[in-house]
RODO-2510 file (C-alpha; in nm, 4 decimals, decimal comma):
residues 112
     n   res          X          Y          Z
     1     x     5,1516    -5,6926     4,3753
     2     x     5,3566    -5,8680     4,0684
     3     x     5,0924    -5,6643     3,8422
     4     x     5,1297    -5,3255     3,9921
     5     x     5,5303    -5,3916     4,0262
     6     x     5,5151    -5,4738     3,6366
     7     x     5,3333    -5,1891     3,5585
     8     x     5,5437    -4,9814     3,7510
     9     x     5,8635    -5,0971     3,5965
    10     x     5,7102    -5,0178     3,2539
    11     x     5,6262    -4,6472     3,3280
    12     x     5,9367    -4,6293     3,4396
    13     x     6,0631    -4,7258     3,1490
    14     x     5,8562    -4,4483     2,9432
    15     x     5,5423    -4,6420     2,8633
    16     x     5,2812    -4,4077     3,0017
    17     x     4,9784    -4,6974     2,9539
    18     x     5,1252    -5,0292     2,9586
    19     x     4,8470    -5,2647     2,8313
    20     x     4,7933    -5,6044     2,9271
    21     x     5,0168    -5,7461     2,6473
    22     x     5,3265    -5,5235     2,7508
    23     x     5,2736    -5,6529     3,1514
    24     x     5,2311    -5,9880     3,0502
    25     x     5,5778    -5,9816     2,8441
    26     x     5,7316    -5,8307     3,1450
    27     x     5,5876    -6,0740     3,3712
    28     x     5,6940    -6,3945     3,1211
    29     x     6,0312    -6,2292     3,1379
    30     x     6,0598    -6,3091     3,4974
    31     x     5,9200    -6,6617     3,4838
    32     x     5,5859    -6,5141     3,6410
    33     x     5,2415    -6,7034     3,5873
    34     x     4,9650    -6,4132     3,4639
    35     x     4,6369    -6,4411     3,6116
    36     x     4,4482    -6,2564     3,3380
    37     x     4,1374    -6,1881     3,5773
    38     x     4,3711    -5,9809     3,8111
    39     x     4,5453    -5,8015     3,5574
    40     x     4,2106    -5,6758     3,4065
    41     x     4,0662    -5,5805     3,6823
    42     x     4,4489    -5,3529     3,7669
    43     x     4,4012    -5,1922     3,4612
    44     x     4,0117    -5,1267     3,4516
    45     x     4,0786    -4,9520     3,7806
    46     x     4,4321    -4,7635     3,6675
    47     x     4,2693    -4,6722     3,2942
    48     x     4,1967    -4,3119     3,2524
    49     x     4,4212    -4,2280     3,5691
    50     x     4,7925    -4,1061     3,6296
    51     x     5,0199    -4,3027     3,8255
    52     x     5,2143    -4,0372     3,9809
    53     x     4,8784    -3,8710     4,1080
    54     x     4,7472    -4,2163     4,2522
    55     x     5,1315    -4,2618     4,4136
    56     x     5,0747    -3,8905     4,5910
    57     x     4,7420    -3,9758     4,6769
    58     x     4,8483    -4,3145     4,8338
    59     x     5,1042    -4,1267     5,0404
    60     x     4,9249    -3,8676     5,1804
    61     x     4,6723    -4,1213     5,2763
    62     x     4,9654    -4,3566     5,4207
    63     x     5,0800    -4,0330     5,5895
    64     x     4,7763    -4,0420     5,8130
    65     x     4,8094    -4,4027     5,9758
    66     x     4,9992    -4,4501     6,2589
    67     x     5,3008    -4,6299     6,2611
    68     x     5,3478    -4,7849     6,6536
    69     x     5,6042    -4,7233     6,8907
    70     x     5,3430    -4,6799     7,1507
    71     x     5,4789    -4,4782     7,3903
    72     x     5,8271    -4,6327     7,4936
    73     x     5,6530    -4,8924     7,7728
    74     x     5,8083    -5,1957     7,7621
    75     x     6,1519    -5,1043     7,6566
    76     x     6,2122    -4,7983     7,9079
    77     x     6,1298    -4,9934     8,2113
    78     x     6,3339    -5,2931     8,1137
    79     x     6,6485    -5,0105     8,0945
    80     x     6,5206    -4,8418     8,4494
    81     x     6,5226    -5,1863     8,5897
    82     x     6,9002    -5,2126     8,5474
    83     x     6,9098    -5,4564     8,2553
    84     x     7,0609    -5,1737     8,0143
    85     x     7,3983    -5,3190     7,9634
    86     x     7,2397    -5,6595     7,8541
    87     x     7,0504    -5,5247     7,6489
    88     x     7,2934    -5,3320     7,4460
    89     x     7,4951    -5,6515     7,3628
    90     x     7,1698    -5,8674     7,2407
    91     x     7,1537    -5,5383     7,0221
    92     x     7,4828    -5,5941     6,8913
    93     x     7,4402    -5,9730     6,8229
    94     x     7,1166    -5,9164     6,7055
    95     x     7,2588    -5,6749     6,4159
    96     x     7,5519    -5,9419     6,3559
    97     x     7,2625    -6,1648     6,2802
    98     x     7,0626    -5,9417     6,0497
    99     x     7,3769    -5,8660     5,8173
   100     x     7,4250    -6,2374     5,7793
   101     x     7,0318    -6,2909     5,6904
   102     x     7,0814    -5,9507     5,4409
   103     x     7,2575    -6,2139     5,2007
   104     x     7,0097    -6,4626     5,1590
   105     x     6,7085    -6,3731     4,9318
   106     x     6,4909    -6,6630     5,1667
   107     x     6,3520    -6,7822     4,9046
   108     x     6,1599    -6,4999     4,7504
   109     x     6,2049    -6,3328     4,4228
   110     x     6,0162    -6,0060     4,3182
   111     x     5,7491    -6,1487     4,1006
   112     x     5,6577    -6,3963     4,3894
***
């Protein structure tokens, strides 16, 4: 993932083929080991190609796989049973919780 994020951030950036050189100085940048198998093999498979038609083609094919939800089971017959106004305030605490999690990176960084 550090490879394709690299790569990424460089056509971003305007470089329409980053090589391995330009990924590795991105990755060094960040403090990021380079495994120089891995980044070979990304850009045998990426050479030739165009990033923004692989991204399209990714999505439509992401577009296709279903996402859950399942049918509203569980959660509906928990509310039918009567236990809808508990339920509302473990919602509340639980998004108290999540904005005090939002600050802390837990101990990953991008290139990890």
């Amino acid at each position: 993932m550090r490879y394709i994020a690299a790569y990424l951030l460089l056509v971003t950036a305007g470089v329409s083929s980053p090589d391995e050189a330009a990924i590795r100085k991105v990755l060094d940048a960040g403090g990021v080991e380079t495994d120089e198998d891995q980044l070979s093999k990304l850009l045998s498979e990426l050479k030739g190609k165009d990033i923004n038609d692989l991204i399209a083609e990714g999505s439509s094919k992401l577009a296709s796989v279903p996402s859950g939800g399942g049918g509203g089971g569980g959660g509906a017959a928990a509310a039918a049973s009567g236990g809808a106004a508990p339920a509302a305030e473990e919602k509340k605490e639980e998004k108290e919780e999540e904005k005090e999690e939002s600050d802390d990176d837990m101990g990953f960084g991008l290139f990890d």
